[in-house]
PyMOL Python script that loads the backbone (N, CA, C, O; Angstrom):
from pymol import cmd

cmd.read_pdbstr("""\
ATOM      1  N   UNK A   1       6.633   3.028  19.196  1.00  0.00           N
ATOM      2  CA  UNK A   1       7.649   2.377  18.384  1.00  0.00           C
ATOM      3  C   UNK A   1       8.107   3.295  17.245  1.00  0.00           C
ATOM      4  O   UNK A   1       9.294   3.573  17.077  1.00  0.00           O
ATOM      5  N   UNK A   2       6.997   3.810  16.379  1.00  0.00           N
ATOM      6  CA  UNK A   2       7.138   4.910  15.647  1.00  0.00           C
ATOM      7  C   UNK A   2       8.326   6.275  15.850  1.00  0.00           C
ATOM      8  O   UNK A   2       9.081   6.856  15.071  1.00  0.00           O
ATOM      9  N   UNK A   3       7.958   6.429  17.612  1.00  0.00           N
ATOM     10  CA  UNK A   3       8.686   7.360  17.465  1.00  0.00           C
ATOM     11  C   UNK A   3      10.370   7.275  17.815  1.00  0.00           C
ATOM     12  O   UNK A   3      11.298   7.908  17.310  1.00  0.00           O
ATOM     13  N   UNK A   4      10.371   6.008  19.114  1.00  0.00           N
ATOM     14  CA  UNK A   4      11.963   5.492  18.917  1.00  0.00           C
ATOM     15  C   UNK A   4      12.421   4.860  17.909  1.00  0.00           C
ATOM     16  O   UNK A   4      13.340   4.159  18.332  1.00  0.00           O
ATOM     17  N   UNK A   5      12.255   4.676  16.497  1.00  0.00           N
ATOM     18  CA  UNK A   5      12.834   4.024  15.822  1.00  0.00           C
ATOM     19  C   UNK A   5      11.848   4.167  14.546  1.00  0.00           C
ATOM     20  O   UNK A   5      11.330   3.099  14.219  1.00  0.00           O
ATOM     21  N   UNK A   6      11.479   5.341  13.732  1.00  0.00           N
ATOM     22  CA  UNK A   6      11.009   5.735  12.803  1.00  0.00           C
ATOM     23  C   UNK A   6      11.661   4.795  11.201  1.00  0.00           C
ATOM     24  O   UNK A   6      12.612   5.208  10.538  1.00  0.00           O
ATOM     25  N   UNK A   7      10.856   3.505  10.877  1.00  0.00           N
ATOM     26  CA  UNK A   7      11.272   2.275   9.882  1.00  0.00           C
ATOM     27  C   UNK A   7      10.210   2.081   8.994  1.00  0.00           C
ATOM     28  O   UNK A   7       9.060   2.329   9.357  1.00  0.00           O
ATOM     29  N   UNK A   8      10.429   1.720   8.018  1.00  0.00           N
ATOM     30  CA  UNK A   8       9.482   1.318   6.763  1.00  0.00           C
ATOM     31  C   UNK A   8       8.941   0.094   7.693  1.00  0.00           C
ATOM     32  O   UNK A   8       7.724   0.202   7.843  1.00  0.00           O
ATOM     33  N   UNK A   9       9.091  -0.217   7.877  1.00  0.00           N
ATOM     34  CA  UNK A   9       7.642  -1.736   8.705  1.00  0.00           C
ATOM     35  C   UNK A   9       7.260  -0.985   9.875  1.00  0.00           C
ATOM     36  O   UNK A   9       6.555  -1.525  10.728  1.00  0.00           O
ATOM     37  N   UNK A  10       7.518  -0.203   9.958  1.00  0.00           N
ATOM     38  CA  UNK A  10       6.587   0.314  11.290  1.00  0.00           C
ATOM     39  C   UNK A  10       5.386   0.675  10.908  1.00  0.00           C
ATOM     40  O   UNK A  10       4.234   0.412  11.254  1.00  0.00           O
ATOM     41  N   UNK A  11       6.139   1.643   9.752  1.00  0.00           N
ATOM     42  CA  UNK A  11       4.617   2.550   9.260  1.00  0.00           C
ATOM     43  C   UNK A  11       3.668   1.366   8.521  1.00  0.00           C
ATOM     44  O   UNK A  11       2.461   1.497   8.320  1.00  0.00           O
ATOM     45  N   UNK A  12       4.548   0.063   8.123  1.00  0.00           N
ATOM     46  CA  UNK A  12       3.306  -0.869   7.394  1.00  0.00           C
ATOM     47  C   UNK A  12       2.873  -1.455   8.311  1.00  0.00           C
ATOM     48  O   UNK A  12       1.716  -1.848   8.159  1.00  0.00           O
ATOM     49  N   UNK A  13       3.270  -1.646   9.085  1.00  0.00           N
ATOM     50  CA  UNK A  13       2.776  -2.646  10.398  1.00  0.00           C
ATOM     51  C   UNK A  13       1.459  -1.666  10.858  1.00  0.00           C
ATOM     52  O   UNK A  13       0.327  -2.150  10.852  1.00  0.00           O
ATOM     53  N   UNK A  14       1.658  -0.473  11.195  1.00  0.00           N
ATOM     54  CA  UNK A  14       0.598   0.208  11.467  1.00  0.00           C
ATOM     55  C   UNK A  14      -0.967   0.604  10.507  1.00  0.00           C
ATOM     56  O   UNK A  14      -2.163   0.831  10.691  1.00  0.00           O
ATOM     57  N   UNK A  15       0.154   0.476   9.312  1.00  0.00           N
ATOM     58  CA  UNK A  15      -1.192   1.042   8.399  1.00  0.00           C
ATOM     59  C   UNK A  15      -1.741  -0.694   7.970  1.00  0.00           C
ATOM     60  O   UNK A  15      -2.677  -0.539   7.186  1.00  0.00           O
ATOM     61  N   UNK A  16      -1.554  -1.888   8.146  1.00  0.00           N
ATOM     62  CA  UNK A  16      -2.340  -3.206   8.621  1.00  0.00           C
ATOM     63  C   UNK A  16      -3.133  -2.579   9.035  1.00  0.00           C
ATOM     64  O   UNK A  16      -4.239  -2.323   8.559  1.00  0.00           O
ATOM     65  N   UNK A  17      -2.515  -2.146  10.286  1.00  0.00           N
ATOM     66  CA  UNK A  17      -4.089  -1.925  12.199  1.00  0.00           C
ATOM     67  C   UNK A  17      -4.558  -1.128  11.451  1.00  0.00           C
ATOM     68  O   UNK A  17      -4.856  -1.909  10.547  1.00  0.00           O
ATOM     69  N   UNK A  18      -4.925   0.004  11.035  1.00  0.00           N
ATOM     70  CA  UNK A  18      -5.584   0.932  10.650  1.00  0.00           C
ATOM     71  C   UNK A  18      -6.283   0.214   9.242  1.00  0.00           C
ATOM     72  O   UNK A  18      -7.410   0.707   9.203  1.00  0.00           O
ATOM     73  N   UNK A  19      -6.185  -0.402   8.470  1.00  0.00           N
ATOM     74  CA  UNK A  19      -6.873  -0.903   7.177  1.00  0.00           C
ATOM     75  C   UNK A  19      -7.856  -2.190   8.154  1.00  0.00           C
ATOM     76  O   UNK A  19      -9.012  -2.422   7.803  1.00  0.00           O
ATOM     77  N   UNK A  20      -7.239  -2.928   9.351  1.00  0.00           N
ATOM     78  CA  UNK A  20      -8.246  -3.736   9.883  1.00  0.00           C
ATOM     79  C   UNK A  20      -8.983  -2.792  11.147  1.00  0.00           C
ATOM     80  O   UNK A  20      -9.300  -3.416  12.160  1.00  0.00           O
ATOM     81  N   UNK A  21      -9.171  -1.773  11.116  1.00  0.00           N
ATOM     82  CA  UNK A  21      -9.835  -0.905  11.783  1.00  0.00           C
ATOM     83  C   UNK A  21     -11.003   0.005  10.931  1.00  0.00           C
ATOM     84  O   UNK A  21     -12.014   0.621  11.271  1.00  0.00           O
ATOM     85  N   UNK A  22     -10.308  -0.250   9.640  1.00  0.00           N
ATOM     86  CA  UNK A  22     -11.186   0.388   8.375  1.00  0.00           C
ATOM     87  C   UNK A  22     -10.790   1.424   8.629  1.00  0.00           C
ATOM     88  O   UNK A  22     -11.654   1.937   9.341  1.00  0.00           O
ATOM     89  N   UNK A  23      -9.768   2.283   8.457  1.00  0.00           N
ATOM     90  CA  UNK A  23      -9.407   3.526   8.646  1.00  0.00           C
ATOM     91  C   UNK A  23      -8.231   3.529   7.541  1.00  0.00           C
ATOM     92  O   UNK A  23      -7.061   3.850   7.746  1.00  0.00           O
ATOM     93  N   UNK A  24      -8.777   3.118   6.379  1.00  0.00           N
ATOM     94  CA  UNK A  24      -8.295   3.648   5.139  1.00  0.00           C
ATOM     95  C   UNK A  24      -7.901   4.546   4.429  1.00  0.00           C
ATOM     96  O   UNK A  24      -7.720   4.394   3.221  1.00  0.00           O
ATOM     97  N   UNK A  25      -7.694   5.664   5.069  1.00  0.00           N
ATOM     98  CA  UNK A  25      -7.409   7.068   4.889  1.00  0.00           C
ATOM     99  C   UNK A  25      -5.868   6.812   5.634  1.00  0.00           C
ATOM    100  O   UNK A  25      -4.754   6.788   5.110  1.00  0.00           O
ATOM    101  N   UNK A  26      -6.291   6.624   7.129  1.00  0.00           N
ATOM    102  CA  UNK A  26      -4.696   6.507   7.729  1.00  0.00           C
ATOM    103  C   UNK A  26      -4.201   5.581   7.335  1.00  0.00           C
ATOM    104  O   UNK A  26      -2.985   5.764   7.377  1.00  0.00           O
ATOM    105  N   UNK A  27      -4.597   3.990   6.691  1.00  0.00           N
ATOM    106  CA  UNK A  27      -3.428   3.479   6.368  1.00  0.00           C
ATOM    107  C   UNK A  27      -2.666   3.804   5.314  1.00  0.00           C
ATOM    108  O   UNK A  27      -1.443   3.677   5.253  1.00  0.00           O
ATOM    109  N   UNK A  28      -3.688   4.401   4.129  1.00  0.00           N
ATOM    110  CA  UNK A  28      -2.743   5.077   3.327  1.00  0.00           C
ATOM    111  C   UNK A  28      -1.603   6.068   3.657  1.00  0.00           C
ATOM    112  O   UNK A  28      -0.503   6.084   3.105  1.00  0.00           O
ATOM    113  N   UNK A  29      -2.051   6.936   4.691  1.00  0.00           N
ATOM    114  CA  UNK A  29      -1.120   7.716   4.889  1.00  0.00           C
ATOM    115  C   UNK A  29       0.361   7.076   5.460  1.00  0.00           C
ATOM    116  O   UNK A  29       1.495   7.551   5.417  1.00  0.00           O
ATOM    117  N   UNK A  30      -0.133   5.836   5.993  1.00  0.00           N
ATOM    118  CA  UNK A  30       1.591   4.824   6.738  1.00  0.00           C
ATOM    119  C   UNK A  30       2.162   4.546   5.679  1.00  0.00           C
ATOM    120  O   UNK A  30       3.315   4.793   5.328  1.00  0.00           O
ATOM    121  N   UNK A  31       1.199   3.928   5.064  1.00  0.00           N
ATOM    122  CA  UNK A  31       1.770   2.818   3.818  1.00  0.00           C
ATOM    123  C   UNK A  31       2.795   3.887   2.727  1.00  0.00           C
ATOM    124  O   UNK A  31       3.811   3.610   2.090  1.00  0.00           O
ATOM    125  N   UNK A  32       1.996   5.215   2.856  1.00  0.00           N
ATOM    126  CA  UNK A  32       2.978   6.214   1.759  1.00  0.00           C
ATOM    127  C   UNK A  32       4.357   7.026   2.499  1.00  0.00           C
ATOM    128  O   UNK A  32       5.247   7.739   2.037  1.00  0.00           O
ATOM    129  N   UNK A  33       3.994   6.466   4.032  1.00  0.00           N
ATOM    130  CA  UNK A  33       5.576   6.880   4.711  1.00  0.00           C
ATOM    131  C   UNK A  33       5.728   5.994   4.632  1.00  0.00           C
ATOM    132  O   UNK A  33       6.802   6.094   4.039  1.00  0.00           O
ATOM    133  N   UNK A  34       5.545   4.735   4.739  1.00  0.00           N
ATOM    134  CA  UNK A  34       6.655   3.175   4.371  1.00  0.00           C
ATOM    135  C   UNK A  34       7.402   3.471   3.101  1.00  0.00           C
ATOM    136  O   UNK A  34       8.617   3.629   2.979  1.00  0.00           O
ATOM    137  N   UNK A  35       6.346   3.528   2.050  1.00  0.00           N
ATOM    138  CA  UNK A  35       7.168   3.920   0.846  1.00  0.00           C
ATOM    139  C   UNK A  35       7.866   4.930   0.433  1.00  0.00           C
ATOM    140  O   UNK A  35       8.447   4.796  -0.644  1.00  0.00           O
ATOM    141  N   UNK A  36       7.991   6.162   1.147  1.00  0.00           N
ATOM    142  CA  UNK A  36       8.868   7.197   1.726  1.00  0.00           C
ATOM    143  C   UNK A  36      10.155   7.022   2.076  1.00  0.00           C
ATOM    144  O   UNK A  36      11.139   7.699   1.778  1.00  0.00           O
ATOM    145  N   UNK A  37      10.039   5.826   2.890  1.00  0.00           N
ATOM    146  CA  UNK A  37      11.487   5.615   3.720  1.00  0.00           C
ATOM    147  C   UNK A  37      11.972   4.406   2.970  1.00  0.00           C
ATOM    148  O   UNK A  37      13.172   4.284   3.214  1.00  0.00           O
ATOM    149  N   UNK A  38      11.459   3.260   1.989  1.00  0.00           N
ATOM    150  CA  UNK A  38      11.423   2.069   1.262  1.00  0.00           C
ATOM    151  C   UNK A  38      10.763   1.858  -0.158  1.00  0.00           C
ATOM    152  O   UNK A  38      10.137   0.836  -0.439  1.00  0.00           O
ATOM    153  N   UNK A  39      10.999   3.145  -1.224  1.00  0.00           N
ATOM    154  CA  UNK A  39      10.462   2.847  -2.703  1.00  0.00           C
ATOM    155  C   UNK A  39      10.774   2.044  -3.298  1.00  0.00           C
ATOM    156  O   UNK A  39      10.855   2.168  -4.520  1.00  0.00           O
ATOM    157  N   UNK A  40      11.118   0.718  -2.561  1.00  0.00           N
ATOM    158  CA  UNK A  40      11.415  -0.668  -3.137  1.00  0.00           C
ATOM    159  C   UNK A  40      10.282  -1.611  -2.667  1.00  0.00           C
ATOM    160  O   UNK A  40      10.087  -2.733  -3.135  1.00  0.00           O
ATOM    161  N   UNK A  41       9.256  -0.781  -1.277  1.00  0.00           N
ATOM    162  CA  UNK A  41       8.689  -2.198  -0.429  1.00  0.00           C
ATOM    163  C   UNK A  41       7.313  -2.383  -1.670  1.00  0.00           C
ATOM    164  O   UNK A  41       6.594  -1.489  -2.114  1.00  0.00           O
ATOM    165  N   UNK A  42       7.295  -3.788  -1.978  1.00  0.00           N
ATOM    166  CA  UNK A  42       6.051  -3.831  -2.618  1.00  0.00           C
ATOM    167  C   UNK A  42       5.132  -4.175  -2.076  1.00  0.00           C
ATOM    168  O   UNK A  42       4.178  -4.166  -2.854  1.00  0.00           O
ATOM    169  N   UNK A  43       4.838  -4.532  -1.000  1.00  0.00           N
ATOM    170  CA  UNK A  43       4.098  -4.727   0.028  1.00  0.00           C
ATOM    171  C   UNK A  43       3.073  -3.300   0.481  1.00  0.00           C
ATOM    172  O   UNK A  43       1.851  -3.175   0.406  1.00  0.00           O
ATOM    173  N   UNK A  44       4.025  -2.430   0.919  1.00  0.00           N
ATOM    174  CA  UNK A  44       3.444  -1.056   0.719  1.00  0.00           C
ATOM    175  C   UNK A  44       2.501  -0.822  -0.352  1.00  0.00           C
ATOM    176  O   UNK A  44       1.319  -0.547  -0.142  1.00  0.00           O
ATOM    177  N   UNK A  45       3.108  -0.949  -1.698  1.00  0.00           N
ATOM    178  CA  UNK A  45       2.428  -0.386  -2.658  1.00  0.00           C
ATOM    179  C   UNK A  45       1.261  -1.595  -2.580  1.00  0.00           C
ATOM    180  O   UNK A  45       0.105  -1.240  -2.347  1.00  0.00           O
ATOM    181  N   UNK A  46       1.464  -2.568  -2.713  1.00  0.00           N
ATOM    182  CA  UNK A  46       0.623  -3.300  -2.713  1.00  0.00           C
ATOM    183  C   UNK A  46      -1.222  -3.181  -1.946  1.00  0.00           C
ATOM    184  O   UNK A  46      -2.408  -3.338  -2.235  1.00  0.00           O
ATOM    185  N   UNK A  47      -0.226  -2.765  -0.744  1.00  0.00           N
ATOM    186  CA  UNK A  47      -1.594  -2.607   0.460  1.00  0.00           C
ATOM    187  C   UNK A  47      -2.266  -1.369   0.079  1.00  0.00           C
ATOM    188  O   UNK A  47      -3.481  -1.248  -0.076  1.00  0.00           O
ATOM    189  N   UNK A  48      -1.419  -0.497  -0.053  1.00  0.00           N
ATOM    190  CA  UNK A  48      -1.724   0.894  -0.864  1.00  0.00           C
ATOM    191  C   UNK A  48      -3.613   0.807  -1.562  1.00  0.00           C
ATOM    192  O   UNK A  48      -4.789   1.107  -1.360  1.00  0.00           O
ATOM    193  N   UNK A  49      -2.312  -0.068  -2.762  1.00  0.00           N
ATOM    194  CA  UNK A  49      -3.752  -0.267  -3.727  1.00  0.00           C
ATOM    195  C   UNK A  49      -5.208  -0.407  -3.300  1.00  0.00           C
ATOM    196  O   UNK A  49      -6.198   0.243  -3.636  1.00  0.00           O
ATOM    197  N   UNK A  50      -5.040  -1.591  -2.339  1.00  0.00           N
ATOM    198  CA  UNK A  50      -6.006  -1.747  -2.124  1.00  0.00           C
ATOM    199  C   UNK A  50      -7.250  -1.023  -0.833  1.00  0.00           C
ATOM    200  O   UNK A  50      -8.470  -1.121  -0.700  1.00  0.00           O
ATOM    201  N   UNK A  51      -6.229  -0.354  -0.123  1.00  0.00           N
ATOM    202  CA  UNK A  51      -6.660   0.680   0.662  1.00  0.00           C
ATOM    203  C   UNK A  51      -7.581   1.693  -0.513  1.00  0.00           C
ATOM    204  O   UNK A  51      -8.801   1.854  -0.541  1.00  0.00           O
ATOM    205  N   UNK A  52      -6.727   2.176  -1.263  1.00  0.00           N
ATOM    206  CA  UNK A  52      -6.958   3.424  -2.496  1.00  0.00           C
ATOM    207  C   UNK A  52      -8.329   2.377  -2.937  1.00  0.00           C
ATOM    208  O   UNK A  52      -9.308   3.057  -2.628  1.00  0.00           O
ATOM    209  N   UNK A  53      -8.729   1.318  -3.394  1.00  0.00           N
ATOM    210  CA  UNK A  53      -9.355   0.616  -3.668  1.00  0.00           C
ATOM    211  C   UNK A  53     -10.810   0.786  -2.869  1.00  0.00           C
ATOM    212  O   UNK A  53     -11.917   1.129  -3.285  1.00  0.00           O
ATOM    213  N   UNK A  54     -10.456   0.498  -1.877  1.00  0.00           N
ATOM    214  CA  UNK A  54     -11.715   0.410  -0.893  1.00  0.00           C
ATOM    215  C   UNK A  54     -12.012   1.999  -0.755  1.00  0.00           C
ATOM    216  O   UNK A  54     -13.227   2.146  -0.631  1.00  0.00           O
ATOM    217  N   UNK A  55     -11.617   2.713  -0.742  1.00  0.00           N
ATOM    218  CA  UNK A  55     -12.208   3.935  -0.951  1.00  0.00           C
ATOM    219  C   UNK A  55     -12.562   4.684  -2.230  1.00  0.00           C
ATOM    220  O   UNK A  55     -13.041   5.817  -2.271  1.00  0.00           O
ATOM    221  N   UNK A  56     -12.278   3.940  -3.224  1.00  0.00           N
ATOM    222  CA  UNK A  56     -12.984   4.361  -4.702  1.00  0.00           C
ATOM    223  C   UNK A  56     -12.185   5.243  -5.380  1.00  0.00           C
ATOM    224  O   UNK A  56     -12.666   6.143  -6.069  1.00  0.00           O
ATOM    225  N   UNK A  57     -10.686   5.019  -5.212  1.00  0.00           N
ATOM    226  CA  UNK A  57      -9.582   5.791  -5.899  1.00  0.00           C
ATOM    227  C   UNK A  57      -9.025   4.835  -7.039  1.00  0.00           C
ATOM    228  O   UNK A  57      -7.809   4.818  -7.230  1.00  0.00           O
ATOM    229  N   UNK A  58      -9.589   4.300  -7.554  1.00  0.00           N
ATOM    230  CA  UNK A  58      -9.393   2.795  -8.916  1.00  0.00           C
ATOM    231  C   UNK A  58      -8.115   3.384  -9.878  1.00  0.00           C
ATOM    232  O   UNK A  58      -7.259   2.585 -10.258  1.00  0.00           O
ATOM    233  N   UNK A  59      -8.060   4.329 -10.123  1.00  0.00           N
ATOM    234  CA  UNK A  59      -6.797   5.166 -10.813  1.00  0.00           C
ATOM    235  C   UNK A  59      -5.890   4.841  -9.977  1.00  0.00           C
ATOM    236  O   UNK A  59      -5.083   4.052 -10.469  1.00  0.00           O
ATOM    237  N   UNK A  60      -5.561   5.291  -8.270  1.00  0.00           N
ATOM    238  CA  UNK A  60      -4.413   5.273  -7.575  1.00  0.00           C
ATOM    239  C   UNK A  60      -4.185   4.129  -7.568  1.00  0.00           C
ATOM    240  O   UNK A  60      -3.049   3.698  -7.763  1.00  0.00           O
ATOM    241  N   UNK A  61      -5.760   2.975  -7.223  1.00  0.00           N
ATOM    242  CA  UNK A  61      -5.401   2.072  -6.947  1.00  0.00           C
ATOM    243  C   UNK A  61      -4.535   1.026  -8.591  1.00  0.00           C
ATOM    244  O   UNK A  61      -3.554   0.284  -8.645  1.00  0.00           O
ATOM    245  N   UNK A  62      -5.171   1.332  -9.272  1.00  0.00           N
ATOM    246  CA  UNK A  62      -4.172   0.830 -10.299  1.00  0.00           C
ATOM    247  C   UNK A  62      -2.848   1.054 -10.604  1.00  0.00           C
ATOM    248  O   UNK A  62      -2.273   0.400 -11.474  1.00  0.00           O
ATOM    249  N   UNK A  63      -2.167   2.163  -9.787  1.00  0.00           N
ATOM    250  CA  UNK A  63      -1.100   3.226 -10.453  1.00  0.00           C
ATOM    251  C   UNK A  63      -0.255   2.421  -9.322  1.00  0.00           C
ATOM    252  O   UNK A  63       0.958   2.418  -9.534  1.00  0.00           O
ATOM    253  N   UNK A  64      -0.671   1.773  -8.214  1.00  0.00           N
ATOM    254  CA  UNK A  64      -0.072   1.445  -6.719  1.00  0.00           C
ATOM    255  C   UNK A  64       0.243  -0.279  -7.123  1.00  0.00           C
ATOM    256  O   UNK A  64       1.387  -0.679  -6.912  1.00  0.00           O
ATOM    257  N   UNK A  65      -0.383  -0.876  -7.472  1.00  0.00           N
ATOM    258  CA  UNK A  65      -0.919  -2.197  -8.214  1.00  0.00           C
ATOM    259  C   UNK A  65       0.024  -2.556  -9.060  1.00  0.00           C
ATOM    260  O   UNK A  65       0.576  -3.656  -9.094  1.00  0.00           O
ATOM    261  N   UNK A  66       0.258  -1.477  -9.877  1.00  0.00           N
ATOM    262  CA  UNK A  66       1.175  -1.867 -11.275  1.00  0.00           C
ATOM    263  C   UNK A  66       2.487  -1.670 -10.967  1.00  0.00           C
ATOM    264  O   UNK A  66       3.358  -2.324 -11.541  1.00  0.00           O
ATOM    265  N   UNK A  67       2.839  -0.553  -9.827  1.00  0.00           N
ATOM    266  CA  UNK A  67       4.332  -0.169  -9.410  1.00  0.00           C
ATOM    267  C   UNK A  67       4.654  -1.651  -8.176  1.00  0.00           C
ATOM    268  O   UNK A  67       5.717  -2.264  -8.082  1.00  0.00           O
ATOM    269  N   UNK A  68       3.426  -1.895  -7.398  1.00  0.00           N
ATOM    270  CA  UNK A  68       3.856  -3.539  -6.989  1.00  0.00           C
ATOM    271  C   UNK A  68       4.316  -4.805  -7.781  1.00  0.00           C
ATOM    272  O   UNK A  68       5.317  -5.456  -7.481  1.00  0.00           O
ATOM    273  N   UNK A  69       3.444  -5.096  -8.869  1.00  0.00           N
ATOM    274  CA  UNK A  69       3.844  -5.909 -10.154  1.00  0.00           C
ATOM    275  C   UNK A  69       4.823  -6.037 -10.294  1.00  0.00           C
ATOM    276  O   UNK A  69       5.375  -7.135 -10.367  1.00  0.00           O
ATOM    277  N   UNK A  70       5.717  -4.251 -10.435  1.00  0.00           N
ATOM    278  CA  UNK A  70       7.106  -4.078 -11.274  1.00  0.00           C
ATOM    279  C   UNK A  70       8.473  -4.420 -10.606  1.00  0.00           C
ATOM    280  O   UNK A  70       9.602  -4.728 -10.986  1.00  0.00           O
ATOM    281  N   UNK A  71       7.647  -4.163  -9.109  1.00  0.00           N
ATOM    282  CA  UNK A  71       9.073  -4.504  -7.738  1.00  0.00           C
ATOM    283  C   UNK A  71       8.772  -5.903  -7.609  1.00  0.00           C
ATOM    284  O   UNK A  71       9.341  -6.288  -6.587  1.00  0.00           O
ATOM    285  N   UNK A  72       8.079  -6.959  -8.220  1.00  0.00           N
ATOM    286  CA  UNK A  72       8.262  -8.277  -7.459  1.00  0.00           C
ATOM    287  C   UNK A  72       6.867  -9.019  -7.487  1.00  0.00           C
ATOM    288  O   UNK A  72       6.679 -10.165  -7.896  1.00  0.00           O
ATOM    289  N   UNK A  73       5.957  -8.180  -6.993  1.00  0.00           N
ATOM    290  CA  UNK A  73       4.640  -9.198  -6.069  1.00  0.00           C
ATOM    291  C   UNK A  73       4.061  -9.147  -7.022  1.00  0.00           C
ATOM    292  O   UNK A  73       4.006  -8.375  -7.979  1.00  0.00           O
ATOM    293  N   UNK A  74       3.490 -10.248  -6.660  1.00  0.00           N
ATOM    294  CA  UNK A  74       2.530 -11.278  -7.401  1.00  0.00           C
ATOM    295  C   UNK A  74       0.868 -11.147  -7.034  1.00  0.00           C
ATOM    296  O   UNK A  74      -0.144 -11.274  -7.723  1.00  0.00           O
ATOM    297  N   UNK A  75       1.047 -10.905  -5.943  1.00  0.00           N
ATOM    298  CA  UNK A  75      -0.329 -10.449  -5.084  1.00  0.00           C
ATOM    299  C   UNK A  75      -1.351  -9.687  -6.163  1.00  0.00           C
ATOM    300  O   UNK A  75      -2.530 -10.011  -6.311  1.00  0.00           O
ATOM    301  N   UNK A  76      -0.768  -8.752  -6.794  1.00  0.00           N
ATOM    302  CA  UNK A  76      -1.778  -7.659  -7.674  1.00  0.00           C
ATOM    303  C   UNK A  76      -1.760  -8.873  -9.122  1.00  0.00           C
ATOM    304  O   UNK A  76      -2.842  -9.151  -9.639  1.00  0.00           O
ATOM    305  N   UNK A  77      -1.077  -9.208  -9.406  1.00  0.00           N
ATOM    306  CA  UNK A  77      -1.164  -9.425 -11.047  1.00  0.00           C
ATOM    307  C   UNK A  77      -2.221  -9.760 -11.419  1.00  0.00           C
ATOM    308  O   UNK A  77      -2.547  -9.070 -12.385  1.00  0.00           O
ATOM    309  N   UNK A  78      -3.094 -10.614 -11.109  1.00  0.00           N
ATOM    310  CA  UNK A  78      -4.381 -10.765 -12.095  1.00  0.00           C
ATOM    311  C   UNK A  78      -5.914  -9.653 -11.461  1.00  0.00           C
ATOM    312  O   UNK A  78      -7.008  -9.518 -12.009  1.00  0.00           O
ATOM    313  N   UNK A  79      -5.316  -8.907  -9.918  1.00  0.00           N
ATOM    314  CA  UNK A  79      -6.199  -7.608 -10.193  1.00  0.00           C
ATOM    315  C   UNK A  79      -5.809  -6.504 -11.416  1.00  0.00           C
ATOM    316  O   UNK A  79      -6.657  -5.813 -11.981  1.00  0.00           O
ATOM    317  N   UNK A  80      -4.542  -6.476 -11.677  1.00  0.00           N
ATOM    318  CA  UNK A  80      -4.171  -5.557 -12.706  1.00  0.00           C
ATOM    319  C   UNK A  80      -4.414  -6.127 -14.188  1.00  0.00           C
ATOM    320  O   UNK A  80      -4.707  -5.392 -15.131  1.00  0.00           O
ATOM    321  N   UNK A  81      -4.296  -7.193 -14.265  1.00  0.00           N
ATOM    322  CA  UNK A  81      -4.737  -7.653 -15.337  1.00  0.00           C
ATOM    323  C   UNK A  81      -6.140  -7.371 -15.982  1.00  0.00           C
ATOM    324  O   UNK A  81      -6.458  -7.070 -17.133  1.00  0.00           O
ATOM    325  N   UNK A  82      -7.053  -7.627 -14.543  1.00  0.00           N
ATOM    326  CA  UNK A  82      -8.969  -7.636 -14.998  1.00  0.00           C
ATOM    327  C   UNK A  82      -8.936  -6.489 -14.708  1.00  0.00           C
ATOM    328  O   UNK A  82      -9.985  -6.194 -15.282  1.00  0.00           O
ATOM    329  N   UNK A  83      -8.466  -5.179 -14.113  1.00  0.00           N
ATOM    330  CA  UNK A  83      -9.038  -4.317 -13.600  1.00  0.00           C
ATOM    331  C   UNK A  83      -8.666  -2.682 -13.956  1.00  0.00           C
ATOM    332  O   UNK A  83      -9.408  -1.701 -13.988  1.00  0.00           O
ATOM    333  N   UNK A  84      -7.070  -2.825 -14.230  1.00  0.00           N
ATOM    334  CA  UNK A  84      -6.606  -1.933 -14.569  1.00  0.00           C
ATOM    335  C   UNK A  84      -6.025  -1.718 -16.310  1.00  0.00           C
ATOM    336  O   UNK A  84      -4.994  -1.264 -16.806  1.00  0.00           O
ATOM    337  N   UNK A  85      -7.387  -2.351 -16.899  1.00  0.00           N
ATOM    338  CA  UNK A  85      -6.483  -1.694 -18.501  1.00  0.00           C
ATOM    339  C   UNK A  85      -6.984  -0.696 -18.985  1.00  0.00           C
ATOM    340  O   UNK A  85      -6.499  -0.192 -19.998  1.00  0.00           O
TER     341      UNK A  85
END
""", "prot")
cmd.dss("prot")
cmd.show_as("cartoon", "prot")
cmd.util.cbc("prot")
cmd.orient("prot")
């Protein structure tokens, strides 16, 4: 799918499978071509975070967290609140 039709939900759709595969390394890497092709999706950043999260990047993951906050979602706000001051 990726390769006929290279889209910001592809790469998030994929980096899902890969974060429920525990392969948190590659979903980051989708989630930062989602947001590549879509520096509006907060969803991306969102999942981001918490990918960056589960692997013990608490800086990225805050820096990913707070740029979700700013586009819309609600999802991060009270992790950024307790976690990132």
């Amino acid at each position: 799918s990726i390769e006929l039709d290279p889209r910001s939900n592809t790469y998030y759709n994929r980096g899902i499978a890969k974060d429920d595969l525990k392969d948190h390394y590659g979903a980051i890497a989708d989630y930062t071509k989602a947001i590549e092709l879509d520096p509006d999706d907060a969803g991306a950043y969102n999942n981001r975070s918490i990918s960056k999260e589960l692997i013990g990047d608490l800086k990225g993951a805050c820096d990913d967290a707070k740029k979700a906050v700013n586009l819309g979602s609600t999802t991060s706000t009270k992790w950024v609140a307790n976690e990132c001051n």
